[in-house]
C-alpha positions, -999 to +999 in steps of 0.1 A: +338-592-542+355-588-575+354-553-591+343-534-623+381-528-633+406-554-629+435-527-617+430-513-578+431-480-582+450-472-545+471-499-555+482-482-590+486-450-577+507-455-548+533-475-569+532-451-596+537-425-570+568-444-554+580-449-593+580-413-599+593-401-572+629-385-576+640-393-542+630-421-520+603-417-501+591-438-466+556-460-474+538-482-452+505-486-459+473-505-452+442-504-466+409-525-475+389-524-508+357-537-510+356-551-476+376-582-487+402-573-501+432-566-480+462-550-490+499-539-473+526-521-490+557-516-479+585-493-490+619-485-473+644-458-475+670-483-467+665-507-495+652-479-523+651-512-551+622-530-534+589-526-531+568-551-510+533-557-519+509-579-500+479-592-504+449-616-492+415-618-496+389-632-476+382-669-497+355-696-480+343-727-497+321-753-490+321-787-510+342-810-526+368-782-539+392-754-514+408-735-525+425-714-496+462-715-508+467-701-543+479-726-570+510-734-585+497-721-620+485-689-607+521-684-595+533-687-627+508-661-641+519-636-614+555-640-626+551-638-661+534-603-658+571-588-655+596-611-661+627-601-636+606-577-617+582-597-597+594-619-571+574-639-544+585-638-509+583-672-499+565-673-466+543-642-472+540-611-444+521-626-417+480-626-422+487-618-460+479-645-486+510-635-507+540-617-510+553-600-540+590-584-541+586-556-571+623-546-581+620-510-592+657-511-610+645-540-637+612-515-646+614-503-683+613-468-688+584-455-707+547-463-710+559-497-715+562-490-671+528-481-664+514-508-688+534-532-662+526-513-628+491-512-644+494-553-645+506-554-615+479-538-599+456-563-614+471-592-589+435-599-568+418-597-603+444-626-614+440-649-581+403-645-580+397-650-612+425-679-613+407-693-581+369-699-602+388-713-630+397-741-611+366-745-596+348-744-635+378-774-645+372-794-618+335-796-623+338-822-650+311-815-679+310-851-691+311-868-659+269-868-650+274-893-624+257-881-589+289-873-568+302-853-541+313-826-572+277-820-577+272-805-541+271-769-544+301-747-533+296-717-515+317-688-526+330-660-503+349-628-517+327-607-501+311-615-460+278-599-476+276-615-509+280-650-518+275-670-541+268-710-552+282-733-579+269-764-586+270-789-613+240-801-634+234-824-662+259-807-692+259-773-670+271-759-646+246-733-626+258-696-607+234-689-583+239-652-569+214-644-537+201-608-541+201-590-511+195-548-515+187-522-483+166-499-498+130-506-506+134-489-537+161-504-547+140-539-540+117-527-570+144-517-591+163-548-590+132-567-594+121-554-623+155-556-635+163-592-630+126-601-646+136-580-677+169-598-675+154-629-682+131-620-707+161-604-728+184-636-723+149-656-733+156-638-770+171-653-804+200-624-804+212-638-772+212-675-775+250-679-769+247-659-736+249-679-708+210-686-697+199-667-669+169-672-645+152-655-618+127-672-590+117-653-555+125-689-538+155-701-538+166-737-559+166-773-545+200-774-546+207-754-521+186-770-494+205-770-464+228-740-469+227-716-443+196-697-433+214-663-437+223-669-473+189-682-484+166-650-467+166-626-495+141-596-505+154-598-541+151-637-554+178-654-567+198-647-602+207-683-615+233-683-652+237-718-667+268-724-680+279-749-704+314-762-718+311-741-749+316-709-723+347-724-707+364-728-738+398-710-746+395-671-742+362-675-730+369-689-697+386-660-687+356-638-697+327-653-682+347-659-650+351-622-644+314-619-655+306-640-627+330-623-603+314-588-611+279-596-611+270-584-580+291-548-589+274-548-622+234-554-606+243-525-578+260-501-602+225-508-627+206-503-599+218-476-585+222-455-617+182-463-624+174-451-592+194-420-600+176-413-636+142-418-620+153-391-594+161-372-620+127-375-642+109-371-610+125-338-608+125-324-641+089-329-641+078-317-610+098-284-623+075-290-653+045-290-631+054-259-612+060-235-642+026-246-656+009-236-626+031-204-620+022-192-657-015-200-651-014-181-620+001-150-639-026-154-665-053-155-643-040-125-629-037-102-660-072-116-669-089-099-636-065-072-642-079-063-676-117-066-665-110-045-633-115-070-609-094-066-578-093-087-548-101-072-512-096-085-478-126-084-454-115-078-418-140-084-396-138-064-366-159-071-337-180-043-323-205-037-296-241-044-305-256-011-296-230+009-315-238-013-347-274-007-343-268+026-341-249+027-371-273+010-391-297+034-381-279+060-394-273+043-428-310+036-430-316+073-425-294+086-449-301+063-474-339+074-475-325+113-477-310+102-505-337+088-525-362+119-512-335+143-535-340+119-567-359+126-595-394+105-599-407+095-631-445+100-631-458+069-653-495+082-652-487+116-670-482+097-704-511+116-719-498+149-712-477+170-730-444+168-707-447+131-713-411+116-708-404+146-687-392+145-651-406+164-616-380+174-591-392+180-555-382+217-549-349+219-532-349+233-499-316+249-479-313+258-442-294+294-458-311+322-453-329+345-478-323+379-486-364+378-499-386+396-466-418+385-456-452+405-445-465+395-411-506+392-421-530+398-394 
């Protein structure tokens, strides 16, 4: 699978790295980017002028066009990107597609170095993108005939994401198989892909390729294999005419096409991010809310003097309770015998309103003595 920017980025920094460097240095490395993409480089002490780069990608086809060797002309683009600097090793490393010779001595000096370097980085961008030209060509426009070109042709640069071309009355159709892990990445892309489609749909857009979107995949690609057509995410369809082939813009919607699988992952995943993000934000929303209610309602039952007690109940034997309550009962009844009684039937008297104490008794004795009568 292609990638959002045409330079690799391990690529560009370890040439820059070997560029810069004030003595030579020993490189041989070998690394992978994006699964397919397969890359060796290749740097010796003994010859400090060369640099060997290698590359290959993983390219399968099925139809009338094959394209498994690269092309005379896209050899001709890969030498024109430095003119002196670049040669191809002719065969390439073994298991590598190509071969490039970089001669460190013809570099300019300068920014006009890392603009070159930067180029040179780009070479999977130029051979996969050189590749789908020549498929786009060879699909003749004008030529409706039913023929062997109008078979659709399966398109590998990734093991997990392929892709179909076929040709159609004055079109030529992209169908992209959306596969996604996550179930909520299945909504996402949905949603996306329908919205697509109704954007495209609009005036603003009507020299955009048209795009399409259908949870079942075309007629075309009846007999393909089972694997490619299972999906959980439909199938992306962009109709593309002659007008969109045309000069400069053959090299633009072909690295559309080539990045359409980044571009729907990196949407998606970014969506899935912001909706985290909202989800969060407002759930932090929620929780202050309900932590300043809680302090209101506090101060409120603060202010009237309400205050919150804990009962513990504590389990006791039932004679000692009914002892207990016994006593309350008691004392509560020598409490009201000391209270003063209102007397409602003394109205008409004089002391109306007024109150009648029981005399007050107490267990000290008094210093008054008292006659025994016969």
């Amino acid at each position: 699978m292609a990638y959002l920017e045409r330079a690799s980025p391990t690529l560009k920094e370890t040439l820059l790295k070997i560029y810069r460097a004030e003595k030579p240095i020993e490189v041989d490395q070998h690394f992978h980017e994006f699964g397919s993409i397969e890359y060796h480089i290749k740097y010796s002490v003994s010859d400090p002028n060369i640099v060997h780069v290698s590359t290959s990608t993983l390219l399968e086809t099925q139809g009338a066009v094959t394209l498994k060797e690269i092309s005379s002309h896209t050899y001709e683009v890969i030498k024109n990107i430095g003119v002196g600097v670049i040669d191809i090793v002719d065969p390439p490393r073994l298991g590598f597609q190509l071969t490039l010779g970089l001669n460190l001595d013809n570099i300019p000096r300068g920014k006009e170095a890392i603009k070159i370097i930067t180029r040179i980085s780009e070479l999977q961008a130029i051979i996969l993108s050189s590749q789908l030209k020549e498929m786009l060509r060879s699909l003749n426009f004008q030529d409706d005939s039913r023929s062997i070109n109008n078979m659709p042709i399966r398109i590998v640069y990734h093991p997990s994401e392929p892709f179909y071309v076929f040709k159609q009355p004055e079109k030529i159709t992209a169908v992209f198989p959306m596969n996604f892990k996550d179930n909520s990445d299945v909504v996402i892309a949905t949603s996306f892909f329908q919205e697509l489609v109704e954007v495209g749909s609009q005036k603003d857009m009507g020299k955009a390729p048209q795009c399409s979107w259908s949870p079942i995949p075309p007629l075309q690609l009846r007999g393909e294999p089972v694997q490619d057509l299972t999906t959980n995410s439909g199938f992306v369809s962009f109709d593309i005419t002659s007008r969109h082939i045309e000069g400069k813009r053959l090299d633009k919607t072909v690295w559309n096409l080539l990045n359409f699988y980044a571009c729907a992952k990196y949407h998606i995943k970014c969506s899935r991010g912001y909706i985290q993000r909202r989800m969060r934000k407002r759930m932090e929303t929620l929780v202050k809310l309900l932590n300043n209610t809680s302090l209101e309602e506090e101060a409120a039952q603060n202010e009237n003097g309400r205050c919150k007690y804990v009962k513990e109940f504590v389990k006791v034997p039932k004679r000692k309770l009914m002892m207990k309550q016994r006593c309350k009962e008691m004392t509560r009844r020598v409490k009201i015998s000391k209270f003063r009684i209102k007397i409602n039937g003394c109205a008409r008297f004089r002391f109306n309103q007024r109150w009648i104490s029981l005399p007050k008794f107490s267990s000290k004795p008094s210093d008054k003595s008292y006659t025994k009568l016969d």
